[in-house]
SELUM-449193 format. One record per residue (C-alpha): residue in one letter; z negated, y, x. Coordinates in nm, 2 decimals. Each point is the difference from the previous one (the first is absolute). Layout:
<sites>
+------+--------+--------+--------+
! code !     c3 !     c2 !     c1 !
+------+--------+--------+--------+
!    a !      Z !      Y !      X !
...
+------+--------+--------+--------+
</sites>
This chain:
<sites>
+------+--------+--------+--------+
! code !     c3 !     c2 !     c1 !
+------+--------+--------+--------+
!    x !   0.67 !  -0.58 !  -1.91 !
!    x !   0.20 !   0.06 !   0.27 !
!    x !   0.31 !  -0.23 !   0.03 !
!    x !   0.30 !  -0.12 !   0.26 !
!    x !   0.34 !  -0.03 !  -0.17 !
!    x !   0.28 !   0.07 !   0.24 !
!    x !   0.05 !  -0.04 !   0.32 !
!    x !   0.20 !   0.33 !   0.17 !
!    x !   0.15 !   0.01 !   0.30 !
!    x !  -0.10 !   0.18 !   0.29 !
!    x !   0.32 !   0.22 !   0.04 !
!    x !  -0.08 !   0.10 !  -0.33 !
!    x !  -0.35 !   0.10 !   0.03 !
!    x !   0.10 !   0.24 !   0.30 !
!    x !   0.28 !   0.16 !  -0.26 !
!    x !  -0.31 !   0.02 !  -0.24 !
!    x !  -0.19 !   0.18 !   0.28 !
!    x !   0.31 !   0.26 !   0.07 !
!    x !   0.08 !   0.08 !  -0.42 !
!    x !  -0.42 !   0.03 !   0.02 !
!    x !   0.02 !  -0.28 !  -0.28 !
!    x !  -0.36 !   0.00 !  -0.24 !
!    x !  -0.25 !  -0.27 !   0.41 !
!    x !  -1.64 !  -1.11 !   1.16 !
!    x !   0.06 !  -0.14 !   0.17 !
!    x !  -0.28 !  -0.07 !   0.22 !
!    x !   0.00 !   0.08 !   0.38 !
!    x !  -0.01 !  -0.34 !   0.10 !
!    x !  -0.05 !   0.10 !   0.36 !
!    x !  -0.03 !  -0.35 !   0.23 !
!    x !   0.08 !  -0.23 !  -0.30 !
!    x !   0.37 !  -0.05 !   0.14 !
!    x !  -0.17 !  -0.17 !   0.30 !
!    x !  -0.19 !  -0.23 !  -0.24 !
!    x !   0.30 !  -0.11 !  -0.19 !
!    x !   0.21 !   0.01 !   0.34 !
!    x !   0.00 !  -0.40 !   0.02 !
!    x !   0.08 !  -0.02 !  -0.35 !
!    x !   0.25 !  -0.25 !  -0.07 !
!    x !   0.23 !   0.30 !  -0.16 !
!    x !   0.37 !  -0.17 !  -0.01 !
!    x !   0.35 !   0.13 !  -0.07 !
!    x !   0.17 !   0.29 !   0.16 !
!    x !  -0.04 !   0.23 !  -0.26 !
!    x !  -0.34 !   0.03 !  -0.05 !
!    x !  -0.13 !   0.33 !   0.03 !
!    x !  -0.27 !   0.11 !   0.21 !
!    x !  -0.21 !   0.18 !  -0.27 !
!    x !  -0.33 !  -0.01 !   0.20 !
!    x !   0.08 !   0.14 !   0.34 !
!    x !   0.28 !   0.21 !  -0.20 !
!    x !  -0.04 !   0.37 !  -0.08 !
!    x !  -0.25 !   0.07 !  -0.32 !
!    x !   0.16 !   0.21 !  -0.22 !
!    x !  -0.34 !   0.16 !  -0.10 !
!    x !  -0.27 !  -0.08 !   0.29 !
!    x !  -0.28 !   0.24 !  -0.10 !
!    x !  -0.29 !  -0.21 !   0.05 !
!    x !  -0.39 !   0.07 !   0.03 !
!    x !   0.04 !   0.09 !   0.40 !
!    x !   0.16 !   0.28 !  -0.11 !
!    x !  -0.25 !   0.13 !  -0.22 !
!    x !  -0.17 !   0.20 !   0.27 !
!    x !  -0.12 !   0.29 !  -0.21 !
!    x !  -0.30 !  -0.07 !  -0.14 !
!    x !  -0.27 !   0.25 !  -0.01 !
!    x !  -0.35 !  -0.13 !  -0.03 !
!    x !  -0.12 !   0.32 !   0.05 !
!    x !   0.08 !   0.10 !  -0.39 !
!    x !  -0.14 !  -0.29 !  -0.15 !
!    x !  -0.33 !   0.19 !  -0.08 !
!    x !   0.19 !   0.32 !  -0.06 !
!    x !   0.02 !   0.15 !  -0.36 !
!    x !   0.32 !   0.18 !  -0.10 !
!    x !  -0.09 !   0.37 !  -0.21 !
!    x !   0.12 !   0.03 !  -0.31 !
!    x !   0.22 !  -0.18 !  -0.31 !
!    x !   0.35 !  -0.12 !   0.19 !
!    x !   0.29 !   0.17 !  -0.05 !
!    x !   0.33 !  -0.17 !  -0.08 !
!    x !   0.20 !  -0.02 !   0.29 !
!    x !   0.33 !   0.05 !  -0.24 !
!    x !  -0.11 !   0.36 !  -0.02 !
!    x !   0.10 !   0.02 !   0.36 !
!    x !   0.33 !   0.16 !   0.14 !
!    x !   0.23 !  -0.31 !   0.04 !
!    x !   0.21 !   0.00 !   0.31 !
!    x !   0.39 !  -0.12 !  -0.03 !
!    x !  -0.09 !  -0.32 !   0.07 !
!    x !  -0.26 !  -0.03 !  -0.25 !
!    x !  -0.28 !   0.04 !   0.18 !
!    x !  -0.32 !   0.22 !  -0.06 !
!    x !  -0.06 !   0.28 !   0.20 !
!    x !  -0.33 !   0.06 !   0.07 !
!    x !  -0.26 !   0.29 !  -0.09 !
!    x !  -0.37 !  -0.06 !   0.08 !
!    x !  -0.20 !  -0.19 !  -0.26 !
!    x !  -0.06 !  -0.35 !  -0.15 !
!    x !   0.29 !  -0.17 !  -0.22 !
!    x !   0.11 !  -0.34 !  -0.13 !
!    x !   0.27 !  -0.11 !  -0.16 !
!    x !   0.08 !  -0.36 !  -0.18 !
!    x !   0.33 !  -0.09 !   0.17 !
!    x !   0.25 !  -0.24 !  -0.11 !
!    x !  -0.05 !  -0.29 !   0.34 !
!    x !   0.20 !  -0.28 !   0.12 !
!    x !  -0.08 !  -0.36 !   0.15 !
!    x !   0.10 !  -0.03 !   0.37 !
!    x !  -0.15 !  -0.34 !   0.08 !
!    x !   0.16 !  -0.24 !  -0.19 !
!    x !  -0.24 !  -0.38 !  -0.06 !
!    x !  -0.31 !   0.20 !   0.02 !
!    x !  -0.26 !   0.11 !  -0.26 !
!    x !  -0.04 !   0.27 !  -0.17 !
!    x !  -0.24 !   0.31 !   0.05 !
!    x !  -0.34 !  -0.04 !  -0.17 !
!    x !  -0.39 !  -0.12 !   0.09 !
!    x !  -0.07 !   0.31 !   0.18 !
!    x !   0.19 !  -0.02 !   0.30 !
!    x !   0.05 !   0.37 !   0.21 !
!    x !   0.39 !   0.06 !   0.06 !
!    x !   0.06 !   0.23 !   0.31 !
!    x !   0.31 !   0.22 !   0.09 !
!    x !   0.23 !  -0.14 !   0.22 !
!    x !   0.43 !   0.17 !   0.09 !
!    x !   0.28 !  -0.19 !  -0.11 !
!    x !   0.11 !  -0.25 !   0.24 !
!    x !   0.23 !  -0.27 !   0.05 !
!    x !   0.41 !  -0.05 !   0.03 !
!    x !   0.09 !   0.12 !  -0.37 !
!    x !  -0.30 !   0.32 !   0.06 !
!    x !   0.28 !   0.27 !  -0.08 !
!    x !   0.18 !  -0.23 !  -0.30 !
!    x !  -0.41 !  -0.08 !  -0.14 !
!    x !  -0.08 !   0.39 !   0.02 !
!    x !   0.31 !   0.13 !  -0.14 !
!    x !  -0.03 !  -0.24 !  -0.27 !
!    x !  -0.35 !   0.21 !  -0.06 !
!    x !   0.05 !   0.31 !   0.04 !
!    x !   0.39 !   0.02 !  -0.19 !
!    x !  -0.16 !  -0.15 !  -0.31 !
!    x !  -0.20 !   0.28 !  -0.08 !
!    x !   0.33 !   0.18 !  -0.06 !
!    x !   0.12 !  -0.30 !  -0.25 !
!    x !  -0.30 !   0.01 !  -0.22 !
!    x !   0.32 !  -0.18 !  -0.24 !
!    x !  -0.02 !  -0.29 !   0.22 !
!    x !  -0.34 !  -0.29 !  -0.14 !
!    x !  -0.21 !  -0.06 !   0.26 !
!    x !   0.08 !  -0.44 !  -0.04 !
!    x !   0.35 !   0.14 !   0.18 !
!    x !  -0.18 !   0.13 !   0.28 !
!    x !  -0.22 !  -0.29 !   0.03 !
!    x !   0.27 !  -0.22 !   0.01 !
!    x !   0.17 !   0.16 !   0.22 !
!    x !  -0.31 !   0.04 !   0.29 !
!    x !  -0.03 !  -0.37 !  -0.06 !
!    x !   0.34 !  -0.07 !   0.05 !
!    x !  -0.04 !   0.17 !   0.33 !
!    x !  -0.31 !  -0.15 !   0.09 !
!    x !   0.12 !  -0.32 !  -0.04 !
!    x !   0.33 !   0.10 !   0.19 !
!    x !   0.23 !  -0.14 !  -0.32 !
!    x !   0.35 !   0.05 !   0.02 !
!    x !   0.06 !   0.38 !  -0.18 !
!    x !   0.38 !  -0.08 !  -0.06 !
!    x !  -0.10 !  -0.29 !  -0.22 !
!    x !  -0.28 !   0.20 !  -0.24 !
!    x !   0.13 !   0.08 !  -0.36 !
!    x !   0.26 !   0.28 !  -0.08 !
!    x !  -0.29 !   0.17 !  -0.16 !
!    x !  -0.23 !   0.00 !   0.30 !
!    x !   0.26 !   0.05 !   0.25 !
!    x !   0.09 !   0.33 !  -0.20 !
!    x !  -0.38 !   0.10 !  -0.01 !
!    x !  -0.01 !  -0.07 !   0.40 !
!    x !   0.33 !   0.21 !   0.06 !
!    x !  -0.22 !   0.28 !  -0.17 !
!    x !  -0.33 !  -0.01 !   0.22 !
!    x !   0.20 !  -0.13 !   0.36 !
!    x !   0.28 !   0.11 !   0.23 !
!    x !   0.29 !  -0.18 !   0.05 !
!    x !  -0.08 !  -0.12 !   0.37 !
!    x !  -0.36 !  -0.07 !  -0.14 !
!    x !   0.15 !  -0.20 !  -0.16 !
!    x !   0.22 !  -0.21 !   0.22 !
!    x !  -0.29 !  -0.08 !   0.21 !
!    x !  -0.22 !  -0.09 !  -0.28 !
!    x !   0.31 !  -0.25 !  -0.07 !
!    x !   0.08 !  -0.13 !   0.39 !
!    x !  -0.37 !  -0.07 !   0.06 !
!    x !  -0.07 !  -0.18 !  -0.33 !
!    x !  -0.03 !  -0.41 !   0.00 !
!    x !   0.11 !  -0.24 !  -0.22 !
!    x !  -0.26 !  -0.23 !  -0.20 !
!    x !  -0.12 !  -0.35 !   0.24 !
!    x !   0.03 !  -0.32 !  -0.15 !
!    x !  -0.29 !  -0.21 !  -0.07 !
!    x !   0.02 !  -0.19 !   0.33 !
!    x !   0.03 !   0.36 !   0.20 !
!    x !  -0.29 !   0.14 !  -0.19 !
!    x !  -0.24 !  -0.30 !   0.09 !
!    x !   0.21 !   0.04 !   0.38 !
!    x !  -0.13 !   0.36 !   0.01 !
!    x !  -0.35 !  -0.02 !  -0.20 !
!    x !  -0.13 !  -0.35 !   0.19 !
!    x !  -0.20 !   0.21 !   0.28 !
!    x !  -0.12 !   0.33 !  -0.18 !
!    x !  -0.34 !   0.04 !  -0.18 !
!    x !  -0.04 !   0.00 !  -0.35 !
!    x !   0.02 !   0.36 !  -0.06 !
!    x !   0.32 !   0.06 !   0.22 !
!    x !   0.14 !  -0.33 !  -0.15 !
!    x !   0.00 !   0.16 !  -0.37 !
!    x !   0.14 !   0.30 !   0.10 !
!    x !   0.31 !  -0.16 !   0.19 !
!    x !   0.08 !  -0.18 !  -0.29 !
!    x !  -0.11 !   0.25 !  -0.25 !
!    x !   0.30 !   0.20 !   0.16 !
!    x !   0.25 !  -0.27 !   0.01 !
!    x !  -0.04 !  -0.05 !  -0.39 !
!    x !   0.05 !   0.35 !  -0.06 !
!    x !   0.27 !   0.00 !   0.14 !
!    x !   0.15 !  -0.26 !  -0.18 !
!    x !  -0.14 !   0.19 !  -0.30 !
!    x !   0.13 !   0.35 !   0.04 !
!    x !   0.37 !  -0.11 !   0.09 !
!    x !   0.02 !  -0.25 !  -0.29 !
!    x !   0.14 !   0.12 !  -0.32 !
!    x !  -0.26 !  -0.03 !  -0.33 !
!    x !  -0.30 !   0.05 !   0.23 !
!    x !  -0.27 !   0.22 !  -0.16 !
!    x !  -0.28 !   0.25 !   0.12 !
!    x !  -0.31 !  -0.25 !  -0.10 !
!    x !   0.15 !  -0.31 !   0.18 !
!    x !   0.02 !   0.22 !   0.33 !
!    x !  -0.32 !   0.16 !  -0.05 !
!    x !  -0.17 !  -0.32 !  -0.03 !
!    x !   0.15 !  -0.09 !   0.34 !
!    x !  -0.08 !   0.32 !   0.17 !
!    x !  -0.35 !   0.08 !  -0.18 !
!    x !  -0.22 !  -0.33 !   0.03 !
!    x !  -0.28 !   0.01 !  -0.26 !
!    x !  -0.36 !  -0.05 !   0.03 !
!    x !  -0.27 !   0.02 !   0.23 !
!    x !   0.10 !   0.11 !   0.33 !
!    x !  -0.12 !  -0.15 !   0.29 !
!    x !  -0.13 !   0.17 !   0.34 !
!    x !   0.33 !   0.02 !   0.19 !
!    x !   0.04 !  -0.06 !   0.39 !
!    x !  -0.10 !   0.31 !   0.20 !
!    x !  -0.15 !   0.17 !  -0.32 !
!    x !  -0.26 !   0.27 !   0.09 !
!    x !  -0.37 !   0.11 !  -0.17 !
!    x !   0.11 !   0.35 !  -0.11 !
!    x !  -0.19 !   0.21 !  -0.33 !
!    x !   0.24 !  -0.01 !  -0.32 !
!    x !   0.00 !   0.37 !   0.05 !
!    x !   0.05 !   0.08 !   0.35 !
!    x !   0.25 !   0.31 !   0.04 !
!    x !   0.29 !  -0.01 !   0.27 !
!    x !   0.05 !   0.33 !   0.21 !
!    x !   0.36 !   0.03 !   0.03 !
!    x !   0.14 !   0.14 !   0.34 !
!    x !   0.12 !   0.28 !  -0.22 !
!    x !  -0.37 !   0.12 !  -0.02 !
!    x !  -0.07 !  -0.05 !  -0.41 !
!    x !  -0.20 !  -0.36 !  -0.09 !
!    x !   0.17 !  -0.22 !  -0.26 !
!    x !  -0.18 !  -0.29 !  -0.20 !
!    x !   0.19 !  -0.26 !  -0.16 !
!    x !  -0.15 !  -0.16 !  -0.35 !
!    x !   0.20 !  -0.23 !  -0.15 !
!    x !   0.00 !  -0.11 !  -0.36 !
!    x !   0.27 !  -0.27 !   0.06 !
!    x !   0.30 !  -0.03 !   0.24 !
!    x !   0.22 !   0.23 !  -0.28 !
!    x !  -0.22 !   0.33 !   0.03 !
!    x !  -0.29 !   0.11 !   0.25 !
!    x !  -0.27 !   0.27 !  -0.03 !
!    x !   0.12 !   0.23 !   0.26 !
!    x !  -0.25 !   0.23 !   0.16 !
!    x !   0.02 !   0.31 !   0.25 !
!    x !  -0.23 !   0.25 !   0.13 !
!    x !   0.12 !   0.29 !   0.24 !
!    x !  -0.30 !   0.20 !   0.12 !
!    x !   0.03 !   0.36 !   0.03 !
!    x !   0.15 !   0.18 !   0.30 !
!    x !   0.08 !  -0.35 !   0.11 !
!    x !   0.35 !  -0.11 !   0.21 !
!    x !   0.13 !  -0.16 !  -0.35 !
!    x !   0.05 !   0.30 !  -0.16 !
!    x !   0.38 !   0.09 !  -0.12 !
!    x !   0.10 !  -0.38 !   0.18 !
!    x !   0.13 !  -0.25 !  -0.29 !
!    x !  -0.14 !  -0.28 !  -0.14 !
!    x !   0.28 !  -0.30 !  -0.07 !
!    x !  -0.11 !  -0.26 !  -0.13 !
!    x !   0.36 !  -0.24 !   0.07 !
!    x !  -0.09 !   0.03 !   0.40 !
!    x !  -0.30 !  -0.19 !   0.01 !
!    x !  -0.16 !  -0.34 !  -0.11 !
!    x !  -0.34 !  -0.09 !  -0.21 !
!    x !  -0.12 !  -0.28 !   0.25 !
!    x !  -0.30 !  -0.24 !  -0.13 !
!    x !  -0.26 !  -0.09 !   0.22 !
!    x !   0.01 !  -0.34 !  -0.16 !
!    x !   0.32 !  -0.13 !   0.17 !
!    x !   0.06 !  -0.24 !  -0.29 !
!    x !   0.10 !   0.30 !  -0.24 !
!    x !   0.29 !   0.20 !  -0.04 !
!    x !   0.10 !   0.27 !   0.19 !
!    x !   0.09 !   0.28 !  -0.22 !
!    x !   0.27 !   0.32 !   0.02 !
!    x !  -0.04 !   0.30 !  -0.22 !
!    x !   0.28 !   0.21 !  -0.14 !
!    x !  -0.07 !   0.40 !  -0.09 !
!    x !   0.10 !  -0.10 !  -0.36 !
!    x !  -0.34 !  -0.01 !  -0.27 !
!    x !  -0.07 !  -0.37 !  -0.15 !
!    x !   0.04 !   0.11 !  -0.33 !
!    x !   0.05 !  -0.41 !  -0.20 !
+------+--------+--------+--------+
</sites>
């Protein structure tokens, strides 16, 4: 189990990061007019729905689906997309032919469900105010196989639920020095909040739906969680991974569990998940096509559900290997 012992402070971590020391938030759209006439008191109360989402992927982004494939067999036993070239950055570069790859993924919607019951997941880019901390988070691990894959979790968490970095454990704060820059950073640390209060929480929750509800508060516990010494890996996944059935979500869409994505890149990428820790990853580049020679990463874009109540999910290049 990962734990939280010691509280470092922030001058420190940026030494760390100089010596290179061994370190979903759901679009909510129109809600903030909803909860506008909210009695929300005290001056200190961040806005955290009209605020900017660290991670706002969300299903309207998820453009690329390609019905036209859905009937369309692929020749031949995969390959294994680690026999690829790998580019500096971890990413695959492309030959023509049909791979997959089990890849290590990471939760990027905290309060939702898990993947399962079938549901498609479609390729979507990286957006939001922390999209160059999130994908360098992804793409430097490959280069730190040394560093678990619970660290990285923890620390996409910590950004999706903006916690304060300077207040993670010396351990984690060394493990983020490793994957982010300085200046990332900083801003991760200026734009994070601190955790409401009970009567803020109910302030800010009163006017939402049930599903955005859980997730604003889902977030503020984590929070709490991630900057409070003795904290462990289960008691934050049971926060950011709600078990069970998952409902149908707001805005969810009727899409086949195996509907491929054409990526603007001109390859097609289909996204299988087995839980939120490690996804079936599929690519086909057809012969002679545009895609050939261009790279594959897998840190620059999001596994989006069509079932808005499950998690979003990132992939890193490294192999899921637990």
């Amino acid at each position: 189990m990962t734990r939280f012992k010691q509280v470092m402070p922030f001058a420190a971590l940026a030494a760390l990061a100089v010596l290179g020391a061994s370190g979903a938030q759901a679009q909510f759209g129109t809600i903030g007019k909803v909860i506008s006439a909210a009695p929300i008191k005290g001056p200190d109360l961040p806005d955290i729905i009209n605020g900017p989402k660290p991670v706002s992927t969300n299903i309207k982004d998820a453009v690329f689906g390609d019905a036209s494939r859905d009937r369309n067999s692929l020749p031949g036993k995969p390959l294994q997309m680690t026999s690829l070239p790998r580019s500096s950055q971890g990413g695959f570069v492309l030959a023509p032919g049909y791979y997959v790859m089990l890849a290590q993924s990471y939760c990027l919607h905290a309060g939702t469900y898990g993947p399962g019951g079938g549901d498609a997941y479609l390729y979507a880019p990286v957006k939001g105010s922390a999209k160059d901390a999130v994908t360098s988070i992804l793409q430097n691990s490959v280069a730190h196989p040394e560093i678990d894959q619970h660290d990285i979790q923890l620390l996409l968490w910590a950004i999706v639920a903006r916690a304060k970095f300077e207040d993670l454990d010396m351990r984690l704060k060394a493990v983020a020095a490793r994957l982010l820059t300085k200046k990332q950073l900083a801003g991760l640390n200026r734009s994070a909040l601190g955790v409401l209060t009970s009567p803020q929480l109910a302030s800010v929750t009163g006017g939402l739906p049930g599903p955005l509800r859980t997730v604003v508060e889902a977030e503020s516990r984590m929070r709490g969680l991630l900057t409070t010494p003795g904290s462990n890996y289960a008691e934050i996944e049971r926060v950011a991974v709600i078990a069970g059935a998952a409902p149908r979500g707001p805005g969810s869409i009727d899409v086949p569990a195996a509907r491929w994505s054409l990526h603007p890149d001109g390859y097609w990428v289909r996204y299988k998940p087995n839980s939120y820790t490690n996804t079936w990853v599929e690519v086909w580049v057809a012969p002679g096509s545009k895609a050939v020679g261009k790279t594959y990463d897998p840190g620059t874009a999001i596994a989006v559900p069509v079932n808005t109540s499950r998690q979003r999910l990132a992939q890193s290049g490294r192999v899921y290997n637990r």
